[in-house]
ZAGUPA-922670 format. One record per residue (C-alpha): residue in one letter; x, y, z. Coordinates in steps of 0.5 Angstrom, whole numbers, plus 500, padded with zeros to 3 digits. Layout:
BEGIN
AXYZ ...
END
This chain:
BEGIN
X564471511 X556471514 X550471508 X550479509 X558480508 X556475501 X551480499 X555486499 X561483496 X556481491 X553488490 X560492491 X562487485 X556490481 X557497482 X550498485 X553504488 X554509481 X547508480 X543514481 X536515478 X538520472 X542515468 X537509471 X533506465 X526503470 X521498468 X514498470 X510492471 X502494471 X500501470 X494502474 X494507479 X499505482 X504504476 X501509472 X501515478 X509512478 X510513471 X508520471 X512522477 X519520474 X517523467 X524527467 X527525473 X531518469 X535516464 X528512461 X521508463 X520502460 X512500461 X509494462 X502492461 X498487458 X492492457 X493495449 X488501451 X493502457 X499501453 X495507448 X495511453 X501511456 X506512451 X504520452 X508519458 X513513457 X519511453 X516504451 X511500452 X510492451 X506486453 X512483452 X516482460 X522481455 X523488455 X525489462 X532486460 X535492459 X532495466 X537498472 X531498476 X524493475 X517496479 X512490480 X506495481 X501489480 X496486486 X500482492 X499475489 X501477482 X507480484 X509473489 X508469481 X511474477 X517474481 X520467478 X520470471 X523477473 X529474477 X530469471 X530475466 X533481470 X540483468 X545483474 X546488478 X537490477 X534493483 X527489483 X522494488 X515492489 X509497492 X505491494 X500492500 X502486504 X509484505 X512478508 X510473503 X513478498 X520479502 X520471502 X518470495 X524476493 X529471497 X529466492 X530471486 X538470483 X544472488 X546478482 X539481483 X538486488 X531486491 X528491497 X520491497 X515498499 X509500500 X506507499 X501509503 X496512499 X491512494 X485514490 X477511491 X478510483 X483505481 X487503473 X491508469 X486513468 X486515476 X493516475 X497523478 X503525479 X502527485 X500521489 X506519492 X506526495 X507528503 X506521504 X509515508 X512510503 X514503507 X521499505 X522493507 X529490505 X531483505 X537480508 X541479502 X539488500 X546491500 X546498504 X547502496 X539498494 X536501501 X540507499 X538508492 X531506495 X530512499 X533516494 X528513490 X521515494 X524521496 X525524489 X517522489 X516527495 X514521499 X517520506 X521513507 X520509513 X524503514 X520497517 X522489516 X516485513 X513482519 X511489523 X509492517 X504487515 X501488523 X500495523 X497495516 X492490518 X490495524 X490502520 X489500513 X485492512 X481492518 X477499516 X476496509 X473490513 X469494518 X466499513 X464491509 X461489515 X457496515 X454495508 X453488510 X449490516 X445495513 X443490506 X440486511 X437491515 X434494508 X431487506 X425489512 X425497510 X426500504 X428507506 X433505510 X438508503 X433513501 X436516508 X443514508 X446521508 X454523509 X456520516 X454512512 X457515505 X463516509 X464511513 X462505508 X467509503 X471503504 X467498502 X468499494 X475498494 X476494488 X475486490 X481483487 X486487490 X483486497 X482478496 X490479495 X491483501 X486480506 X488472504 X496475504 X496478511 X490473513 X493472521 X494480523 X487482519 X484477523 X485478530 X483486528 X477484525 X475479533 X479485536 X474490534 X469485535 X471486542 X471492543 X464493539 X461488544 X464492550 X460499547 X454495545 X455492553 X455499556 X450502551 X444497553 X446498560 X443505559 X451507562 X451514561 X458515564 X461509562 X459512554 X461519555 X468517558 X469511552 X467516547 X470522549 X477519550 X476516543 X474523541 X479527543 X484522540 X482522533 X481530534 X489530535 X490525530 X488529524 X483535527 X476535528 X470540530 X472542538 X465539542 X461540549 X468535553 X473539550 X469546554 X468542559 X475541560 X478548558 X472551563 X476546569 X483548567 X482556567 
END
């Protein structure tokens, strides 16, 4: 019998199959926003929450909306399902202990924003364990317990990675999982999850810290150039506050894809400065119009002179 007929006579054995989330008892790992936003999503919807955070403030507050709270990891013994909503590298060092202290039979998901060093690290977890990894594509501006929002997961794409070893009834139990959230599963393997996010999600980060980078150096010689910063550079720059730690974790687990995007737009930003100290009028109007019209069709935008001219040509 191969490796993934052995997972699956294991998780048969389990009985993985009866679980449903309204009789499952779920333990969350680290109430951020991501945590917290979860806890408050599946408030009614299981059997019961248990939470775990080493903050007291954060325990304070969070037992409003959880069953339990601990700083005691012990606690999640008892759990059906164990949620690592921690930053990538806190979650690949947690793993170990989860493993050791989850009962046969739990599922262990996680919602890091990298994936293939996790999906390596939920490998080594113990046969009887079930593990599947996930990554939610939302957000806020504000991160902790204190931003949290049921309605986060709402409408958005919600990635799931299974391991080799994941039974059909943990992808299962999964989906159902994230649907309840009024997210959308999408089922990736690890390796072009991590790709697409470098170019769609790391990437913006790394270009709008390069902005803020470029203009700190351009203010040190001119002191009104933030007295004239106005919504173009608020909005573009956004990115650039994310919190530090949780992108440390990101960009140094994923570190390969994000690189080559980051010299890939260097790329394309020389090609742009190239035509644009050349004076070349045709070459820039075809580059931005095309560029224009494809965010536009993404997610709408105001119609422009090009968009005229087009319409105008075809009636």
């Amino acid at each position: 019998m191969g490796e993934q007929g052995k997972n699956f006579s294991i998780a048969q054995s389990l009985n993985l199959s009866l679980l449903s989330l309204r009789d499952a008892t779920i333990a969350i790992i680290g109430l951020g926003l991501m945590g917290g936003s979860l806890a408050l999503a599946l408030r009614g919807r299981c059997a019961k929450i248990i939470a775990v955070d080493r903050d007291a403030h954060t325990r304070e507050n969070a037992r409003a909306i959880v069953d339990e709270t601990s700083d005691d990891l012990a606690r999640i013994a008892s759990a059906d399902v164990i949620i690592l909503a921690l930053p990538v590298r806190a979650i690949i060092a947690m793993l170990p202990r989860v493993g050791a202290l989850a009962k046969p039979g739990a599922i262990v998901i996680d919602l890091g924003s990298t994936k293939r060093a996790i999906v390596q690290a939920m490998e080594q977890l113990p046969a009887p364990v079930q593990a599947i990894g996930g990554h939610p594509m939302c957000g806020k501006e504000n991160s902790g317990f204190d931003a949290a929002d049921a309605n986060l997961f709402c409408d958005a794409r919600f990635v799931l990675t299974p391991l080799a070893r994941t039974s059909p009834q943990t992808l299962a139990f999964a989906q159902s999982l994230v649907e309840s959230l009024g997210a959308r599963a999408i089922i990736l393997d690890a390796a072009r999850h991590d790709r697409i996010v470098a170019a769609i999600s790391h990437l913006p980060f790394a270009l709008a810290s390069a902005l803020m980078q470029t203009a700190n150096d351009h203010a040190r010689d001119d002191d009104l150039v933030f007295e004239l910063a106005a919504s173009g550079f608020r909005d573009t720059s956004r990115l650039a506050a994310s919190d530090v730690t949780m992108m440390l974790d990101i960009l140094l687990t994923n570190r390969d894809n994000v690189a080559a995007m980051i010299r890939a737009s260097a790329r394309n930003l020389e090609t742009l400065a190239n035509a644009i100290e050349r004076g070349d009028e045709i070459e820039l109007r075809a580059m931005l119009d095309q560029i224009a019209e494809q965010r536009r069709a993404m997610f709408g935008g105001t119609r422009t002179n090009a968009d005229e001219r087009r319409a105008n040509r075809k009636s």
